[in-house]
C-alpha positions as CSV (number, residue, x, y, z in Angstrom):
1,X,109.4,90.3,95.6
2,X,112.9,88.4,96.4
3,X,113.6,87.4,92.9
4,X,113.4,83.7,94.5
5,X,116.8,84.4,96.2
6,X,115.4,85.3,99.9
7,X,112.8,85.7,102.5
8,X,110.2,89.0,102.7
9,X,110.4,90.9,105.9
10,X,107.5,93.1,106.9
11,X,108.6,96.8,107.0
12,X,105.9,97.4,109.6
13,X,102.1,96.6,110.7
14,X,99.5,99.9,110.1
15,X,96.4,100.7,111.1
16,X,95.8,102.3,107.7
17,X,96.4,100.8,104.4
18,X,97.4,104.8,103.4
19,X,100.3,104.6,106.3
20,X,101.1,100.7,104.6
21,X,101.9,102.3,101.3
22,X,103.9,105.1,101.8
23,X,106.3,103.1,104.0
24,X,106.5,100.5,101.0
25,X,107.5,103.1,98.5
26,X,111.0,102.7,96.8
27,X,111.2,99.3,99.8
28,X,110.9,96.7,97.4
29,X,113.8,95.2,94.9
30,X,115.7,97.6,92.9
31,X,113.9,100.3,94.6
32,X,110.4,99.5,93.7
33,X,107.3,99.7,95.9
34,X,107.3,96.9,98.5
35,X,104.3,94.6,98.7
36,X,101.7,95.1,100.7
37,X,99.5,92.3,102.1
38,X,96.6,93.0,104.5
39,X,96.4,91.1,107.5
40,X,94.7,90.2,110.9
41,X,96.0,91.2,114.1
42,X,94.3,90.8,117.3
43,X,95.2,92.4,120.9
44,X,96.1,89.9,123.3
45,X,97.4,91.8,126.9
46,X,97.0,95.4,125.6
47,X,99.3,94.5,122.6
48,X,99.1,93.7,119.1
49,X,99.6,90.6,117.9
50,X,100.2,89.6,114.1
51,X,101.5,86.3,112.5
52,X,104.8,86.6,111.6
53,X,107.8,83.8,109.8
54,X,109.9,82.7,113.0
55,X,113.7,82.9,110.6
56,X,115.5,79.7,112.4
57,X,118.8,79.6,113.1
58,X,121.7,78.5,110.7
59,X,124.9,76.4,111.7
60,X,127.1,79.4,112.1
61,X,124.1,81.1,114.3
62,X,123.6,77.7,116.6
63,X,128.0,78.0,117.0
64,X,127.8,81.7,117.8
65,X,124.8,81.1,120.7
66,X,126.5,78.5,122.2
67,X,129.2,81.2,123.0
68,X,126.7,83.9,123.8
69,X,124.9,81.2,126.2
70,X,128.0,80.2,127.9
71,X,129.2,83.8,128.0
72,X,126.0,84.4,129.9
73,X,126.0,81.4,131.8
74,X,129.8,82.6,133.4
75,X,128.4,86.3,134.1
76,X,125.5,84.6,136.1
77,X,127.6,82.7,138.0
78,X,130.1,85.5,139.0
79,X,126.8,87.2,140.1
80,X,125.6,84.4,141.9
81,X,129.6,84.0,143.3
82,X,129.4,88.1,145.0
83,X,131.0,89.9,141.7
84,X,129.3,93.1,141.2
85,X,129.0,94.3,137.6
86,X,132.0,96.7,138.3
87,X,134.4,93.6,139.3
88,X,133.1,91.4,136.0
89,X,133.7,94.4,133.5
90,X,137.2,94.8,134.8
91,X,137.3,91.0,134.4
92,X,137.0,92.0,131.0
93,X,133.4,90.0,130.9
94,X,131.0,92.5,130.6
């Protein structure tokens, strides 16, 4: 329950519907007991795989990646120039 003001995150995927509820105790708004809604996962590559709300980015995220990208970007570059991590870091980059 967001009280209409937000998204619902999952706490965590169990096996056990048991598990489920005793990690939503006291999780939920106010400290009541979180929801919890039973779903399908499947294994795909030895790992389990359950559907999930991708959160997209707001304006102030997309600004600060741009940074983090071209912060990157520079790093990779240095790399690619001969700087080993040691001569970046006292560059102050890493």
């Amino acid at each position: 329950m967001t009280e209409g003001r937000g998204f619902q995150y999952p706490i965590a995927y169990c096996e056990a519907l048991a598990t489920a509820k005793r990690l939503a105790k006291g999780k939920g708004v106010m400290g009541s007991d979180a929801n919890v809604v039973e779903y399908t996962c499947i294994k795909v590559n030895g790992e389990w795989v359950a559907p999930f709300n991708l959160v997209t980015p707001s304006q102030e995220d997309v600004g600060k990646q741009k940074k983090i990208d071209a912060r990157n970007e520079a790093i990779k570059k240095a790399k690619e120039a001969g700087l080993s991590d040691e001569d970046i870091k006292n560059l102050g980059i890493l």
